[in-house]
C-alpha positions as CSV (number, residue, x, y, z in Angstrom):
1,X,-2.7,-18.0,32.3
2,X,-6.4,-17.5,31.8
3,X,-8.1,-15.5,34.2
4,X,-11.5,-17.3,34.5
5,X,-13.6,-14.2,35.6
6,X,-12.9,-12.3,32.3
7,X,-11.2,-14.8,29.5
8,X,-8.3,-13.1,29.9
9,X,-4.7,-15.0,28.7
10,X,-1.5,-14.5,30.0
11,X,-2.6,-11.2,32.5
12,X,-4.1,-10.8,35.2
13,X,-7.0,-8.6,36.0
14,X,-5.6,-5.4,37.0
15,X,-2.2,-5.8,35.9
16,X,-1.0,-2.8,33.6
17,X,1.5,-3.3,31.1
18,X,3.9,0.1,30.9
19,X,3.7,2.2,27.7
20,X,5.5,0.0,25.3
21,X,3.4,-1.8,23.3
22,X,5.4,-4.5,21.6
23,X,7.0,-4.8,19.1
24,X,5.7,-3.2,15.4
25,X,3.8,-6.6,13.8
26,X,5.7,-8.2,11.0
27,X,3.2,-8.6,7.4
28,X,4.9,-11.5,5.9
29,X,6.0,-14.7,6.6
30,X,9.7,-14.7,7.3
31,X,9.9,-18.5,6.2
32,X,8.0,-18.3,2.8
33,X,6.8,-14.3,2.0
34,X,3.3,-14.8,2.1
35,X,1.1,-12.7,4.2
36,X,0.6,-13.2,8.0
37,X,-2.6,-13.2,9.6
38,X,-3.4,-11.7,13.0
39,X,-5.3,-14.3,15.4
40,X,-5.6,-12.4,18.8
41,X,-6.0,-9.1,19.8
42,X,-5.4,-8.0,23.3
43,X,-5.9,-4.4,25.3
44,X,-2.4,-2.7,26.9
45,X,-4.1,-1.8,29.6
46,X,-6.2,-3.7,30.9
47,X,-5.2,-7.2,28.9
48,X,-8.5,-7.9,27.9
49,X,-8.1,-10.1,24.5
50,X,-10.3,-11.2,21.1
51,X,-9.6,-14.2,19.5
52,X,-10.2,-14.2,15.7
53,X,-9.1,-13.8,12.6
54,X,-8.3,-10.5,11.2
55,X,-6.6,-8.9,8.3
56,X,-3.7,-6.7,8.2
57,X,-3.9,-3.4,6.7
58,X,-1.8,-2.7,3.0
59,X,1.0,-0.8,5.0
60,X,1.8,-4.1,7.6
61,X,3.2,-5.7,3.9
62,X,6.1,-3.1,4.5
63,X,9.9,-4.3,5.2
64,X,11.2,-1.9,7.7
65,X,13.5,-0.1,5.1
66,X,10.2,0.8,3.2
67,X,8.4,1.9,6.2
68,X,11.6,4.4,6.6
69,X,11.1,5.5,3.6
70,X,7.7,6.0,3.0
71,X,8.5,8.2,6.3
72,X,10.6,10.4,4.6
73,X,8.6,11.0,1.4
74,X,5.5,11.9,3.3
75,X,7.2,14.0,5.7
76,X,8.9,15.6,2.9
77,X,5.6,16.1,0.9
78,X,6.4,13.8,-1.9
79,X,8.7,16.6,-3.1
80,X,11.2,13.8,-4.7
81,X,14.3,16.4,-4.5
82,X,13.7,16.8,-0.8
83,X,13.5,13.1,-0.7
84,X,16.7,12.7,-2.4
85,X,18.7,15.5,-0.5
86,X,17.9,14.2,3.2
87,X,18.6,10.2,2.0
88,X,21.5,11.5,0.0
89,X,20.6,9.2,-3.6
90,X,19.7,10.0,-6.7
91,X,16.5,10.7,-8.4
92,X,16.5,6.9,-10.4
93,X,17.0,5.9,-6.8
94,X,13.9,7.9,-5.1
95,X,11.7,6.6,-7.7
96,X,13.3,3.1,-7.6
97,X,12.3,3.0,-3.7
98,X,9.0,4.5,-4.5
99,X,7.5,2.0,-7.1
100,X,9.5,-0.7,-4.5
101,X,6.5,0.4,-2.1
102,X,4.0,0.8,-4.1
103,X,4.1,-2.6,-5.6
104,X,4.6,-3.9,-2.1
105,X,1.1,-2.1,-1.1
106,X,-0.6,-4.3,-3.9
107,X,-0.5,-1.7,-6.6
108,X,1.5,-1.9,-10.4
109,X,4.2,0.2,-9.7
110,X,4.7,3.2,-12.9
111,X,6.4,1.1,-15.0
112,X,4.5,-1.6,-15.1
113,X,1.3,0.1,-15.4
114,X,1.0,1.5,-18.6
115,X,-0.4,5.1,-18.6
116,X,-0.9,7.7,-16.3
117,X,-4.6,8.2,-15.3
118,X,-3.8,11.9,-16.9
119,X,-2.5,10.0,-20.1
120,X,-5.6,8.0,-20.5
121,X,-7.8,11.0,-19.8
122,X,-6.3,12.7,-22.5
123,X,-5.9,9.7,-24.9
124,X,-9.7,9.4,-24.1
125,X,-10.4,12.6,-25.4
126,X,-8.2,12.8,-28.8
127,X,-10.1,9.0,-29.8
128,X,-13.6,11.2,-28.8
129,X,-12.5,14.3,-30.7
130,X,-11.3,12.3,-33.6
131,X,-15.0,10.6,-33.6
132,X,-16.7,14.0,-32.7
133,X,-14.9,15.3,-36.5
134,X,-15.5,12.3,-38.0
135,X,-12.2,11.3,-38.7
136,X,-12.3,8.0,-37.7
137,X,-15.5,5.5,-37.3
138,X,-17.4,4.3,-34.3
139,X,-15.9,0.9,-34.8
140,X,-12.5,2.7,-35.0
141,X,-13.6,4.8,-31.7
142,X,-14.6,1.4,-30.2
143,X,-11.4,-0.8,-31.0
144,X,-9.3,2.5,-29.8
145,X,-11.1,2.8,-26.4
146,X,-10.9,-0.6,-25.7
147,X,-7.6,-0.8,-26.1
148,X,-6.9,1.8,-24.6
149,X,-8.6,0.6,-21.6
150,X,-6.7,-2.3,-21.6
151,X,-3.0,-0.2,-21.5
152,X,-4.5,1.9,-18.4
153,X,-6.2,-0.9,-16.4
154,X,-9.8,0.8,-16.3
């Protein structure tokens, strides 16, 4: 019902809803994957609501089991033997589950990345100190740091 003093659908004015908020929003589609888009948002208390279209954030791409575990790695620290003693599996496992999420959040999980930002930053260097010694040409240099910014993704 739409209140017509304040806009307000499906409540009241005045009505309170109790503590429970509804129901955690699901990210993707369940028929087809793709990402959902919120179109209203309304207050708990006092039900006032915005119509619109708005984005959810990285973490609402989440399944349940990796919101459980992205729970336990950050509670834990990221300290992947902590991980795997209180969800009793293996490291393969904890880091299995971890690039799971990470890909899931939009970013190339470890394997698929290529290097390390520490890698590059070090790769980076050897090409500039080769150069620096003149071991190997600018063009050399140039060829080398581009590809190497290809492997990392910078």
């Amino acid at each position: 019902m739409t209140d017509p003093h304040n806009g307000v659908h499906g409540q009241q004015r005045g009505e309170h809803r109790g503590p429970h908020q509804g129901h955690p929003a699901p990210g993707q589609c369940p028929v087809c994957g793709r990402e959902l888009h919120v179109t209203r948002l309304q207050c708990g208390t006092c039900g006032t609501g915005i119509d619109g279209s708005f984005r959810l954030d990285r973490f609402a791409r989440l399944n349940s089991d990796q919101l459980s575990f992205l729970e336990v790695f950050i509670k834990n620290r990221g300290i992947i033997k902590d991980v795997e003693a209180e969800l009793g599996i293996s490291y393969p496992t904890v880091r299995a589950r971890l690039d799971d999420v990470i890909r899931a959040l939009g970013f190339p999980a470890a394997s698929e990345d290529g290097l390390r930002p520490s890698q590059a930053r070090e790769e980076r260097r050897q090409i500039l100190e080769s150069l620096r010694g003149k071991q190997i040409t600018a063009d050399e240099a140039a060829r080398r740091l581009a590809t190497l910014g290809e492997r990392s993704g910078s």
